[in-house]
Biopython code that builds the backbone (N, CA, C, O; Angstrom):
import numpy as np
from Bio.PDB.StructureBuilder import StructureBuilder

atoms = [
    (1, "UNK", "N", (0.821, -1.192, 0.000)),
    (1, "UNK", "CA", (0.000, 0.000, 0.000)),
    (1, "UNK", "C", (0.863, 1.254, 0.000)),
    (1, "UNK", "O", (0.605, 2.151, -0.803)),
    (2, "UNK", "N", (2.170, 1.396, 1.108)),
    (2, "UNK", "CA", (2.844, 2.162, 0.568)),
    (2, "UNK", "C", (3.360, 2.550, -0.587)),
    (2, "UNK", "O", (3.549, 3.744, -0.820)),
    (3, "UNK", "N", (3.573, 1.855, -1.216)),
    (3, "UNK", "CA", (4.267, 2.237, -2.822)),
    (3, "UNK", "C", (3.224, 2.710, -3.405)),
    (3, "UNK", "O", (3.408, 3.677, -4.144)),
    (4, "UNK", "N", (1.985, 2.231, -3.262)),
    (4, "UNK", "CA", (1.055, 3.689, -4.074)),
    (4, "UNK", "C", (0.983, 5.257, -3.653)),
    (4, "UNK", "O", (0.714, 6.104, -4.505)),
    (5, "UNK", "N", (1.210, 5.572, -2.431)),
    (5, "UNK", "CA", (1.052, 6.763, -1.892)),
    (5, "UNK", "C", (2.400, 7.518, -1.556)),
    (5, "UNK", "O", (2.497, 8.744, -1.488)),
    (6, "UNK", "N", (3.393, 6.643, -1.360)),
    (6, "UNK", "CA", (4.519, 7.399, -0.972)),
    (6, "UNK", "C", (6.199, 6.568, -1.989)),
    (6, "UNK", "O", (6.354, 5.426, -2.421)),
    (7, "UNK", "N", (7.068, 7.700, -2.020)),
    (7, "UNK", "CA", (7.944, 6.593, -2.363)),
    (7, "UNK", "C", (8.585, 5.467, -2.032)),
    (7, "UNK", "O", (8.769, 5.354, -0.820)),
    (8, "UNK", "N", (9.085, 4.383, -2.861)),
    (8, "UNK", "CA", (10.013, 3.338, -2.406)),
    (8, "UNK", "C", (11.081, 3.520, -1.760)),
    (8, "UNK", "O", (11.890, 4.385, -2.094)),
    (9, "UNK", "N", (11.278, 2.611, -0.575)),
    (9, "UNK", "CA", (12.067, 2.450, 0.078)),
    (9, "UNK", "C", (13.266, 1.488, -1.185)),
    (9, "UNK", "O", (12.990, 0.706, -2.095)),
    (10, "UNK", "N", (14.629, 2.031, -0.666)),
    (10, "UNK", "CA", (15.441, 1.612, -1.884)),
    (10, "UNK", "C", (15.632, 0.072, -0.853)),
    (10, "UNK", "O", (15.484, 0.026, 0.368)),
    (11, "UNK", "N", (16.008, -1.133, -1.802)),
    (11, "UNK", "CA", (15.969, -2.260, -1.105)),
    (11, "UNK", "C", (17.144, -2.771, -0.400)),
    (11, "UNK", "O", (18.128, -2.457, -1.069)),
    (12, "UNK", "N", (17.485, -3.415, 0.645)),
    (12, "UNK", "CA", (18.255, -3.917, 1.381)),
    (12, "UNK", "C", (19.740, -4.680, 0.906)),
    (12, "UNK", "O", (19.729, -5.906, 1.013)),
    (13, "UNK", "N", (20.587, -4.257, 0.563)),
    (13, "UNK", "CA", (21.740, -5.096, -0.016)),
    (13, "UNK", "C", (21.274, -6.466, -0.090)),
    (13, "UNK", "O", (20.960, -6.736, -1.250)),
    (14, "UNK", "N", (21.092, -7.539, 0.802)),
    (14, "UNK", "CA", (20.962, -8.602, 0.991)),
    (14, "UNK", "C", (19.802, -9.002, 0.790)),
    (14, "UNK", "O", (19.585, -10.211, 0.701)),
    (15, "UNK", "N", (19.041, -8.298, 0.701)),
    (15, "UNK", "CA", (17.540, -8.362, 0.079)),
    (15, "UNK", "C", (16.944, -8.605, 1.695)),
    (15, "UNK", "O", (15.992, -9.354, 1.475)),
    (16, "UNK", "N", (16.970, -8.460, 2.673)),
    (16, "UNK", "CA", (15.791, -8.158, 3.191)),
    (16, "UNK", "C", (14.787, -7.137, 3.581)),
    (16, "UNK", "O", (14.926, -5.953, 3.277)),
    (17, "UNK", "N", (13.773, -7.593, 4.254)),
    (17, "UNK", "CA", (12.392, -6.284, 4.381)),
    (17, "UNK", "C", (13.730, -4.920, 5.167)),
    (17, "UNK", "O", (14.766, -4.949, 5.831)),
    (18, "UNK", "N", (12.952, -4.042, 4.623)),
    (18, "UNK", "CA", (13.120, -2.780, 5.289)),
    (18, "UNK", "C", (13.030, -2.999, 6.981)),
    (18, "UNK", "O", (12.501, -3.931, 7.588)),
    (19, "UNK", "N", (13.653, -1.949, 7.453)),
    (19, "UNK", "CA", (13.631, -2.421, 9.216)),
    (19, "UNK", "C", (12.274, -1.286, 9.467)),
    (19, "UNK", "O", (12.157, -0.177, 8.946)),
    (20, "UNK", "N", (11.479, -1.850, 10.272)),
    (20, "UNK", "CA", (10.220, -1.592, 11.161)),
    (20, "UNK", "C", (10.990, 0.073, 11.213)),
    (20, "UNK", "O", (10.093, 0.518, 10.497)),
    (21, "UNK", "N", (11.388, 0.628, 11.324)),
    (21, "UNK", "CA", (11.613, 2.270, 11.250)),
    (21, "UNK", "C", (11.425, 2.635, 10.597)),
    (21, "UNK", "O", (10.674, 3.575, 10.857)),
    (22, "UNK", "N", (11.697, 2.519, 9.261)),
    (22, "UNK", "CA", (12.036, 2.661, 7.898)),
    (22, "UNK", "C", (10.850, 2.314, 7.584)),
    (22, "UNK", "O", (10.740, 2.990, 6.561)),
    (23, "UNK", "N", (9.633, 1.639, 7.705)),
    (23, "UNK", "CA", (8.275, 1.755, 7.551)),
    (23, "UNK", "C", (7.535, 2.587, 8.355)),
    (23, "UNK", "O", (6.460, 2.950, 7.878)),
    (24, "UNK", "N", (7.929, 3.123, 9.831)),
    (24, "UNK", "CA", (7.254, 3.824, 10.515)),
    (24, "UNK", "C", (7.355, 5.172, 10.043)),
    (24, "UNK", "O", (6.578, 6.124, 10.102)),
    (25, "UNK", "N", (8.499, 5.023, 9.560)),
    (25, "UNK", "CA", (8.763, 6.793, 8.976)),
    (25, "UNK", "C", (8.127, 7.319, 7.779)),
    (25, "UNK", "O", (7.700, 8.435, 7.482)),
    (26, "UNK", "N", (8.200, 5.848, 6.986)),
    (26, "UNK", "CA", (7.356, 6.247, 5.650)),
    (26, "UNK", "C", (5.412, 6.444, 6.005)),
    (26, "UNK", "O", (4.613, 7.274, 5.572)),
    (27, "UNK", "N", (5.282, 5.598, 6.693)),
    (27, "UNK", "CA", (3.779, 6.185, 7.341)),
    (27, "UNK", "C", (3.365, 7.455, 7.478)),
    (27, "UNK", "O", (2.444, 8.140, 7.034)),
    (28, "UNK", "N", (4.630, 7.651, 8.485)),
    (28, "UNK", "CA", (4.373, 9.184, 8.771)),
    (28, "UNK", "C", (4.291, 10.180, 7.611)),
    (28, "UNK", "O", (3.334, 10.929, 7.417)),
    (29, "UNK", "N", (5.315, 10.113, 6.918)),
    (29, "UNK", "CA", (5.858, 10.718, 5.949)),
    (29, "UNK", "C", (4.239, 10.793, 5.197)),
    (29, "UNK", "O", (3.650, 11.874, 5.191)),
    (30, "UNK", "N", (3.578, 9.514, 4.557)),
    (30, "UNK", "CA", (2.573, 9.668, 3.607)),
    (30, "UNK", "C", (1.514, 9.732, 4.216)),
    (30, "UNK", "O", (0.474, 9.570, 3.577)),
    (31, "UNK", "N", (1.463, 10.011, 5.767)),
    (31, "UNK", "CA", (0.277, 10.809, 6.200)),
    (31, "UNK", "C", (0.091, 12.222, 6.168)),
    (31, "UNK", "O", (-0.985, 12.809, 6.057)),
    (32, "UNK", "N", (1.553, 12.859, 6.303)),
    (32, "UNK", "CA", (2.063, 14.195, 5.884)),
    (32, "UNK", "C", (1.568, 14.907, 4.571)),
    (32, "UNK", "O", (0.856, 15.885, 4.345)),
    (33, "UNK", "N", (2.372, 13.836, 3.672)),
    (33, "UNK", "CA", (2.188, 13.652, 2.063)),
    (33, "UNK", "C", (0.027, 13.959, 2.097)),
    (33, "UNK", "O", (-0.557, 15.018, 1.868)),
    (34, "UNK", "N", (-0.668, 12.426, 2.506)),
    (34, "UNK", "CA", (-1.621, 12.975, 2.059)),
    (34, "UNK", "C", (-3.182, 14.399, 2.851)),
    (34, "UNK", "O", (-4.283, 14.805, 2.479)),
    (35, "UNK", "N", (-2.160, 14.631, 4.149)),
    (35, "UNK", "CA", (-3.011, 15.917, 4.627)),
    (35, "UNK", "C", (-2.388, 17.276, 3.839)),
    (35, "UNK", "O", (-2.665, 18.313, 4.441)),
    (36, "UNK", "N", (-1.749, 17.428, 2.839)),
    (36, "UNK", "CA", (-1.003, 18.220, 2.152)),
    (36, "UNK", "C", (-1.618, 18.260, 0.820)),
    (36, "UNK", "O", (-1.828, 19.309, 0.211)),
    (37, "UNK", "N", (-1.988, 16.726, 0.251)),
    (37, "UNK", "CA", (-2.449, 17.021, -1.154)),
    (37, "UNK", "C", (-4.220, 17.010, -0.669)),
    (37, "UNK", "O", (-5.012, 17.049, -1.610)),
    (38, "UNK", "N", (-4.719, 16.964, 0.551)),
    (38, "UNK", "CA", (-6.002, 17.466, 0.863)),
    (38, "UNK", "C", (-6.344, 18.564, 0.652)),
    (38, "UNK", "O", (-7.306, 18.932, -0.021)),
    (39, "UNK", "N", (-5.491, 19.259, 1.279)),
    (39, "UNK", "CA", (-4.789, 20.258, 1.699)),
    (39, "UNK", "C", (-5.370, 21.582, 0.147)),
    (39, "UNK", "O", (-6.088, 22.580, 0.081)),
    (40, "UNK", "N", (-4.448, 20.698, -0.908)),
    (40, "UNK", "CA", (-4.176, 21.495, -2.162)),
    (40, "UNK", "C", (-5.456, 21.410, -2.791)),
    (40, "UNK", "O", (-5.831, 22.472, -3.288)),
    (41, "UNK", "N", (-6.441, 20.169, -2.936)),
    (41, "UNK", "CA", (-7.246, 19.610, -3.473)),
    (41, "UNK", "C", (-8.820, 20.776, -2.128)),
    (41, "UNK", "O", (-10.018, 20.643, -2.377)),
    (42, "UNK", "N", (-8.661, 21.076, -1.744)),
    (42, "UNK", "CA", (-9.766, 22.073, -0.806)),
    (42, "UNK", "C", (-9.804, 23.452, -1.661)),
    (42, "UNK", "O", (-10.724, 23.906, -2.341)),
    (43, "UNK", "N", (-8.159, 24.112, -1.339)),
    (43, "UNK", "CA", (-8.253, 25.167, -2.174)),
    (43, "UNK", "C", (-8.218, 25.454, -3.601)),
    (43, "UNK", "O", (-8.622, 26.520, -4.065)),
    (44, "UNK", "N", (-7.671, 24.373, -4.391)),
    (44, "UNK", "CA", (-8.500, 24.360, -5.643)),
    (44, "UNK", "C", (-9.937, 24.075, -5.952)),
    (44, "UNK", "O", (-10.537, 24.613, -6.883)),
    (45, "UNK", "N", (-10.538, 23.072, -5.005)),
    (45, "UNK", "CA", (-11.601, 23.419, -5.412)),
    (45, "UNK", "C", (-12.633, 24.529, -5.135)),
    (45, "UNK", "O", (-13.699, 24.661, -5.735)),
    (46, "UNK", "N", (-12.134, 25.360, -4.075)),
    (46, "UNK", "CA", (-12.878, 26.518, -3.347)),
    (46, "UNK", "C", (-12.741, 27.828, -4.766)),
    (46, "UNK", "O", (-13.561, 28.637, -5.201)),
    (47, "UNK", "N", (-11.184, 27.490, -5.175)),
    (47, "UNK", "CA", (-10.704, 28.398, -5.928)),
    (47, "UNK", "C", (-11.522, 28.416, -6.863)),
    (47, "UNK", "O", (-11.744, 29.509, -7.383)),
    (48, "UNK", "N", (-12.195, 27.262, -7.348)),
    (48, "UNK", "CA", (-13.298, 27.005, -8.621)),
    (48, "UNK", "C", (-14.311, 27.574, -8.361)),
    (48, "UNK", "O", (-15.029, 28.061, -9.235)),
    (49, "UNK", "N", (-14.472, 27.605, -7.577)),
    (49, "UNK", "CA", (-16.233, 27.827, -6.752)),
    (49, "UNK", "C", (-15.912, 29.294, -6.765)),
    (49, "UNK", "O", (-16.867, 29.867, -7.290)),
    (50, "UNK", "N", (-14.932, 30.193, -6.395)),
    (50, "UNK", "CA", (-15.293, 31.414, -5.844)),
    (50, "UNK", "C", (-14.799, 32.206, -7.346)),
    (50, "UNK", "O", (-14.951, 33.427, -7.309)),
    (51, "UNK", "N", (-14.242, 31.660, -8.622)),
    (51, "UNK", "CA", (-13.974, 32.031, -9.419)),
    (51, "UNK", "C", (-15.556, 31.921, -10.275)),
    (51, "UNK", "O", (-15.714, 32.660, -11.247)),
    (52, "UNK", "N", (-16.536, 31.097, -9.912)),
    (52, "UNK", "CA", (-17.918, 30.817, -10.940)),
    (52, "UNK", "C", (-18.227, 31.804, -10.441)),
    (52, "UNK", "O", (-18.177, 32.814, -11.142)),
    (53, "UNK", "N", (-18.583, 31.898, -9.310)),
    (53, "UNK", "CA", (-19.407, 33.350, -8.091)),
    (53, "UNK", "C", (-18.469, 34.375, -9.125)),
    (53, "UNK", "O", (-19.049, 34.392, -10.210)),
    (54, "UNK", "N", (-17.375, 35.133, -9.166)),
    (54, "UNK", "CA", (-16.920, 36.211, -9.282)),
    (54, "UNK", "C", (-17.065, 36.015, -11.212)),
    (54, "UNK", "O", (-16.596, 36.982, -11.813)),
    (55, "UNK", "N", (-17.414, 35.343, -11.750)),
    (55, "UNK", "CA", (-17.848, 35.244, -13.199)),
    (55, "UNK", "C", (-19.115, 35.530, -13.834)),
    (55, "UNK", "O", (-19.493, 35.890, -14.949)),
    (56, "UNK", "N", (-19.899, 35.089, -12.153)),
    (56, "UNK", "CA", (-21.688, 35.628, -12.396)),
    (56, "UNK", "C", (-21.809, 37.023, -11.494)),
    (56, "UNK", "O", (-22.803, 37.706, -11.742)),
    (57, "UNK", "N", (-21.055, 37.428, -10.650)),
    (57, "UNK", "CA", (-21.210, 38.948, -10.051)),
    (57, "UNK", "C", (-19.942, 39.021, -9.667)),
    (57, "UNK", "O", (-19.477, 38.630, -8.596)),
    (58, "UNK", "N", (-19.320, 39.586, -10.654)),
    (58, "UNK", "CA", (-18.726, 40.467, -10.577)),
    (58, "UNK", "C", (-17.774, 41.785, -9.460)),
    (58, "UNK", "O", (-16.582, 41.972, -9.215)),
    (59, "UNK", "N", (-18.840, 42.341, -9.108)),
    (59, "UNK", "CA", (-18.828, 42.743, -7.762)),
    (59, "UNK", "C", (-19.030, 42.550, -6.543)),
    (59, "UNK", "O", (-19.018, 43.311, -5.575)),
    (60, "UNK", "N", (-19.262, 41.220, -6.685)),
    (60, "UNK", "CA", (-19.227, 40.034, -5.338)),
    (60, "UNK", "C", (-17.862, 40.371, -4.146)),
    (60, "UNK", "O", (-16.748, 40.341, -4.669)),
    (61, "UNK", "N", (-17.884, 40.579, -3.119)),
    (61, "UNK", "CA", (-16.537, 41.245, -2.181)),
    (61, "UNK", "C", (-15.871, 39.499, -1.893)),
    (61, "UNK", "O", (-16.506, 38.687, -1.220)),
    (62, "UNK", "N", (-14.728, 39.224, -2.441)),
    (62, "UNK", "CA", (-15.318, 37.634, -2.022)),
    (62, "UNK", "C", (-14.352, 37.614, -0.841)),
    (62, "UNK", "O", (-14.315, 36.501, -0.317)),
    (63, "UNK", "N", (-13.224, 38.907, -0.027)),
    (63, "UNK", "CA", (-13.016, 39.204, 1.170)),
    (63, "UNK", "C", (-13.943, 38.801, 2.354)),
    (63, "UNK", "O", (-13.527, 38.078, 3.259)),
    (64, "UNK", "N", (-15.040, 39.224, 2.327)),
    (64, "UNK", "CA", (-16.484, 39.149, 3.274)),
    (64, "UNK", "C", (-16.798, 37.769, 2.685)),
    (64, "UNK", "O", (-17.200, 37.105, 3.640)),
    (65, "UNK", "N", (-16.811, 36.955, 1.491)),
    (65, "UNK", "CA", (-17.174, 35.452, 1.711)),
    (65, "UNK", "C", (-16.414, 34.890, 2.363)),
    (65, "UNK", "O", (-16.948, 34.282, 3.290)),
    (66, "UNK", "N", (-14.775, 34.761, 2.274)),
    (66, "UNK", "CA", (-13.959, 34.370, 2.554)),
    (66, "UNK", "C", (-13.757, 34.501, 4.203)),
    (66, "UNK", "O", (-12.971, 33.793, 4.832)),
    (67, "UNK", "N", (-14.416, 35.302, 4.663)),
    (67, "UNK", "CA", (-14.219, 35.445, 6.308)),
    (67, "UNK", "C", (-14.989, 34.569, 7.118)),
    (67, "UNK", "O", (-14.448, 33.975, 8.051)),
    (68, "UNK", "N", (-16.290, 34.414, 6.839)),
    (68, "UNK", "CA", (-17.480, 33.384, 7.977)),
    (68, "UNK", "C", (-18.930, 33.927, 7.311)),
    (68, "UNK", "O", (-19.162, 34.835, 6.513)),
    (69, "UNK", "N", (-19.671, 33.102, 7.897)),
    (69, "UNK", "CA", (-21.038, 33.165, 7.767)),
    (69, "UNK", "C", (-21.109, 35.004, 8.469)),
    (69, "UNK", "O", (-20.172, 35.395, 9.165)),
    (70, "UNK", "N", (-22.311, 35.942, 8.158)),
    (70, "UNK", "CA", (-22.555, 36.718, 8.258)),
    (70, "UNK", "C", (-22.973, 36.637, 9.794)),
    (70, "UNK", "O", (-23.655, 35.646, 10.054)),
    (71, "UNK", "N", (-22.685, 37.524, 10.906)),
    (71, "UNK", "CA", (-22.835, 37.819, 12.155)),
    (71, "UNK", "C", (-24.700, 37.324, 12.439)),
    (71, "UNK", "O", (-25.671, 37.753, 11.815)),
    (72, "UNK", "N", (-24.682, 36.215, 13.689)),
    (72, "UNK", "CA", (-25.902, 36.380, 13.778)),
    (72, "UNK", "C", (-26.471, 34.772, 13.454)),
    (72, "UNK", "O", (-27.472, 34.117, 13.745)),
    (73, "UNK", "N", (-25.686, 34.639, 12.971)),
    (73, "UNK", "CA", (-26.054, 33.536, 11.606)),
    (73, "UNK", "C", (-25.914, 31.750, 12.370)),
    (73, "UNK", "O", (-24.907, 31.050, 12.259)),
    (74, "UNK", "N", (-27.488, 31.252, 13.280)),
    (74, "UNK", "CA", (-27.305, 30.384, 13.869)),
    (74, "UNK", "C", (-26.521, 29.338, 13.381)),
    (74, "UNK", "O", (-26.025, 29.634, 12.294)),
    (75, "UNK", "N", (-26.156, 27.964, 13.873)),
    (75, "UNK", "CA", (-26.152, 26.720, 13.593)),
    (75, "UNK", "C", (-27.142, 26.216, 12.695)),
    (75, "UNK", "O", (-26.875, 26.043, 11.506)),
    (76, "UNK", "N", (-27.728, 26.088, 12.947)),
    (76, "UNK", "CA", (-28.816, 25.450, 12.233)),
    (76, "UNK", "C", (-28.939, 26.459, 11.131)),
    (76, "UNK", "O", (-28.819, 26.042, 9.979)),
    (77, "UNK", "N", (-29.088, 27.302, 11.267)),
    (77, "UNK", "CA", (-29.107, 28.478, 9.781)),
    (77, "UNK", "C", (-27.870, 28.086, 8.370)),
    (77, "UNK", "O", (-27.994, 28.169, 7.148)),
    (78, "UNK", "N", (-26.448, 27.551, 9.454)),
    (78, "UNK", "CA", (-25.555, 27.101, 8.540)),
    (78, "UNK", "C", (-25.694, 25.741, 8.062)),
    (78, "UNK", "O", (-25.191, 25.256, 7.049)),
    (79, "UNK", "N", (-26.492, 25.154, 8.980)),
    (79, "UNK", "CA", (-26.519, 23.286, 7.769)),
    (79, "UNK", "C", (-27.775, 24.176, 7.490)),
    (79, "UNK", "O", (-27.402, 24.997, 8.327)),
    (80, "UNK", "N", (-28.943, 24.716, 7.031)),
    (80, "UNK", "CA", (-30.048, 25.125, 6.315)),
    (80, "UNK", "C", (-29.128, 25.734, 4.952)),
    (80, "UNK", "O", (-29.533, 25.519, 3.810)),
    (81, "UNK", "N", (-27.936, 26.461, 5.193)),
    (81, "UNK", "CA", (-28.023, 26.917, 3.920)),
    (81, "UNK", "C", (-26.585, 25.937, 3.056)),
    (81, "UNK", "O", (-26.187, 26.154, 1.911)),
    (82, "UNK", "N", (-26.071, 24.924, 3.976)),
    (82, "UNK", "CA", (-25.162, 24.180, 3.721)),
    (82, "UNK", "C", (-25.851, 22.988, 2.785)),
    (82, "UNK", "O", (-25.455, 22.370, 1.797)),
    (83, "UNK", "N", (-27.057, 22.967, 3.563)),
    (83, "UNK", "CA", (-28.209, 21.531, 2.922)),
    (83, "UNK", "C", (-28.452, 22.444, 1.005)),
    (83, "UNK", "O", (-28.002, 22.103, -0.089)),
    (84, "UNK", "N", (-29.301, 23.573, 1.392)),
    (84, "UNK", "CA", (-29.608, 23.865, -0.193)),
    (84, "UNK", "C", (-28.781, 24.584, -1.017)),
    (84, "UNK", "O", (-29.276, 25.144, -1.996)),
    (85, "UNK", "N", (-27.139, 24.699, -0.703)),
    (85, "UNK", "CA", (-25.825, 24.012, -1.871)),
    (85, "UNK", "C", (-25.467, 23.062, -2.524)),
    (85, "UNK", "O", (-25.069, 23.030, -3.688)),
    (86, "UNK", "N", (-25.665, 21.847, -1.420)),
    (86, "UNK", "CA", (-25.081, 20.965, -1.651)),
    (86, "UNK", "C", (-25.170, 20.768, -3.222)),
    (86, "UNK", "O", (-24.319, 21.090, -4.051)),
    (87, "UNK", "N", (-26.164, 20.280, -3.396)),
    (87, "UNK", "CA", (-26.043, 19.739, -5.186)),
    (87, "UNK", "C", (-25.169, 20.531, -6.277)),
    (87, "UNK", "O", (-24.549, 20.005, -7.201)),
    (88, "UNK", "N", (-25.236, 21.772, -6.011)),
    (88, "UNK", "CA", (-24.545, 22.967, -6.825)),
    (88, "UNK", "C", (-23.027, 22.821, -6.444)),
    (88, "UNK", "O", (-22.093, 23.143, -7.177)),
    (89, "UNK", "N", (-22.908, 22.188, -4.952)),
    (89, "UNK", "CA", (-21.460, 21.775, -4.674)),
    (89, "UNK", "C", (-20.781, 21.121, -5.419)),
    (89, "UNK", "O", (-19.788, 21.273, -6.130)),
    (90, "UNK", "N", (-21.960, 19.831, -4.958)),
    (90, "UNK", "CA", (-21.079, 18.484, -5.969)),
    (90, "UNK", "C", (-20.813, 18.625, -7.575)),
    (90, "UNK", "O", (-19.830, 18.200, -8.181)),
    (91, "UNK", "N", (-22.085, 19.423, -8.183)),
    (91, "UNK", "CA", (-21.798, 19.841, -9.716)),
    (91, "UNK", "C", (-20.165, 20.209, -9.509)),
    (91, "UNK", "O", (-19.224, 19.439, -9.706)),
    (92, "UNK", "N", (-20.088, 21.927, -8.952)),
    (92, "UNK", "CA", (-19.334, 22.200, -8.818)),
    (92, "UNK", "C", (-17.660, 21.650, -9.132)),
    (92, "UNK", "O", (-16.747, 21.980, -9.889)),
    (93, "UNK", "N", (-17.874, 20.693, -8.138)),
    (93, "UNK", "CA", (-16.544, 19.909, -7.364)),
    (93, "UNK", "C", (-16.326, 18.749, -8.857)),
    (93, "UNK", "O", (-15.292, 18.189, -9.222)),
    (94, "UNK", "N", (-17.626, 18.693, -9.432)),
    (94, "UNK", "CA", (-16.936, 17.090, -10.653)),
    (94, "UNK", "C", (-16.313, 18.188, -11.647)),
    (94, "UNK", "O", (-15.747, 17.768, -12.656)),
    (95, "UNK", "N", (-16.396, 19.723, -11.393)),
    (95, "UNK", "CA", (-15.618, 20.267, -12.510)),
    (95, "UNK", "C", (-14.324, 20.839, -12.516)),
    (95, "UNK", "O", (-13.755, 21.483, -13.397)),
    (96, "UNK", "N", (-13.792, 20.348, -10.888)),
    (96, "UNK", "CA", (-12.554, 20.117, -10.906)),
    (96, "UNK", "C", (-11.636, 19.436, -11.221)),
    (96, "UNK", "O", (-11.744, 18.553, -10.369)),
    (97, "UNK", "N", (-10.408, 19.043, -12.079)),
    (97, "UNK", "CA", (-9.542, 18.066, -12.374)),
    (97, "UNK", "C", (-8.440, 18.142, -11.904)),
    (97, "UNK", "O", (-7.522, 18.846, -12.325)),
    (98, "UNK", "N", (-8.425, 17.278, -10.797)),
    (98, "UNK", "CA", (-7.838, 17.340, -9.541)),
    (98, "UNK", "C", (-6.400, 16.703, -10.110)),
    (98, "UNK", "O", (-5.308, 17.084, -9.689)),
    (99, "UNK", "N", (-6.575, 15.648, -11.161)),
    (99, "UNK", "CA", (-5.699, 14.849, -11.574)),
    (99, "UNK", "C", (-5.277, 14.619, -13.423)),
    (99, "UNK", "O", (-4.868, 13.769, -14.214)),
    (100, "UNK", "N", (-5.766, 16.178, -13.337)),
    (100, "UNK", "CA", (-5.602, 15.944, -15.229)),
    (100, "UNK", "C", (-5.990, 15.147, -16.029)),
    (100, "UNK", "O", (-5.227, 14.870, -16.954)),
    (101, "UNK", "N", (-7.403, 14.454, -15.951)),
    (101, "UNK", "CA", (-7.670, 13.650, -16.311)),
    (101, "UNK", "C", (-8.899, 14.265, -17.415)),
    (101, "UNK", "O", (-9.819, 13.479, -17.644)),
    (102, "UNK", "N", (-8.944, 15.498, -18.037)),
    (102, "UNK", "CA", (-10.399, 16.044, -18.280)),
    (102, "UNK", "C", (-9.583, 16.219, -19.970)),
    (102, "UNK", "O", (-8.387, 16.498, -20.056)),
    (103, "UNK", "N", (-10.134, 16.082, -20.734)),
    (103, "UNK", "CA", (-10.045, 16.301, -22.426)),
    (103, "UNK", "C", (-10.236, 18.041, -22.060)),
    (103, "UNK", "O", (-10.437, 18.511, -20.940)),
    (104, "UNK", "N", (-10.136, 18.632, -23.067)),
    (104, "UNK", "CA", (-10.171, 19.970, -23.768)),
    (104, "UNK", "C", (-11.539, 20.377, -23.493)),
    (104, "UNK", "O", (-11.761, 21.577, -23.336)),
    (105, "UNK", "N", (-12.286, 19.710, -23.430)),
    (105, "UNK", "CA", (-13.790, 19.860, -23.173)),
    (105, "UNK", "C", (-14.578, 20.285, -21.830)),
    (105, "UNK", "O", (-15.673, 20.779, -21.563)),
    (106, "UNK", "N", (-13.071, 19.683, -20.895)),
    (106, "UNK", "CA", (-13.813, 19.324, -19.446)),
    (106, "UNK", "C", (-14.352, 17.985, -19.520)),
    (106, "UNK", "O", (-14.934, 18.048, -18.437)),
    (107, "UNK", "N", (-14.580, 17.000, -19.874)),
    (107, "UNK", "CA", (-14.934, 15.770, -19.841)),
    (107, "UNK", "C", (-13.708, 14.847, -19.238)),
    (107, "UNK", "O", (-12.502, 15.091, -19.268)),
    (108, "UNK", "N", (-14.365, 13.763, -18.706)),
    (108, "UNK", "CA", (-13.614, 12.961, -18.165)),
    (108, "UNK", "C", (-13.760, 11.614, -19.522)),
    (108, "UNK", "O", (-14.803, 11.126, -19.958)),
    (109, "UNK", "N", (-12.152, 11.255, -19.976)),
    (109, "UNK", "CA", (-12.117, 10.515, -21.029)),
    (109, "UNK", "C", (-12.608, 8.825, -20.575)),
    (109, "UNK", "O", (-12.646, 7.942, -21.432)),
]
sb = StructureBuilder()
sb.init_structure("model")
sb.init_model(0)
sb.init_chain("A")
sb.init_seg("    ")
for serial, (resi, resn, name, xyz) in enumerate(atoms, 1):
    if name == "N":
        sb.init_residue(resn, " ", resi, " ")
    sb.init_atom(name, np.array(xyz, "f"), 0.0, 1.0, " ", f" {name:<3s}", serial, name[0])
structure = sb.get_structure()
């Protein structure tokens, strides 16, 4: 499983397993690795989202989006207006290509 997420450990002269460190470190390492490409993969897709908003108004402050919900603004007010995004989210989010995988079109090949 490591070798998909992080790099190879170079192999042992004598050919045996890597020593129990040398796996603990790489753990760490590609837990690092993947709260980092989360990380990148949030603000690109926010970056998408606040670039459609500033494509349909223009004069949208997206400073004041970018700060919090507007003063006042219960719990429940935020999953109420978190609930009737969502779908516009997920559109949203499949029109990110997180992994270069989209033709000229935006389509996934």
């Amino acid at each position: 499983m490591l070798d998909c997420v992080d790099l190879e450990v170079a192999p042992q002269p004598d050919g045996r397993p890597p020593c129990p460190d040398t796996i603990v470190d790489r753990c760490k390492a590609m837990w690092e690795n993947f709260k980092s490409f989360n990380h990148d993969a949030t603000v690109t897709a926010v970056t998408h989202a606040l670039a459609v908003v500033r494509s349909h108004y223009p004069a949208v402050d997206l400073q004041a989006i970018g700060a919090e919900f507007t003063r006042g603004t219960s719990a429940m007010e935020h999953q109420q207006l978190e609930d009737e995004v969502e779908d516009t989210a997920k559109k949203l989010a499949s029109d990110v290509d997180l992994f270069g995988e989209m033709d000229s079109d935006g389509e996934a090949p």
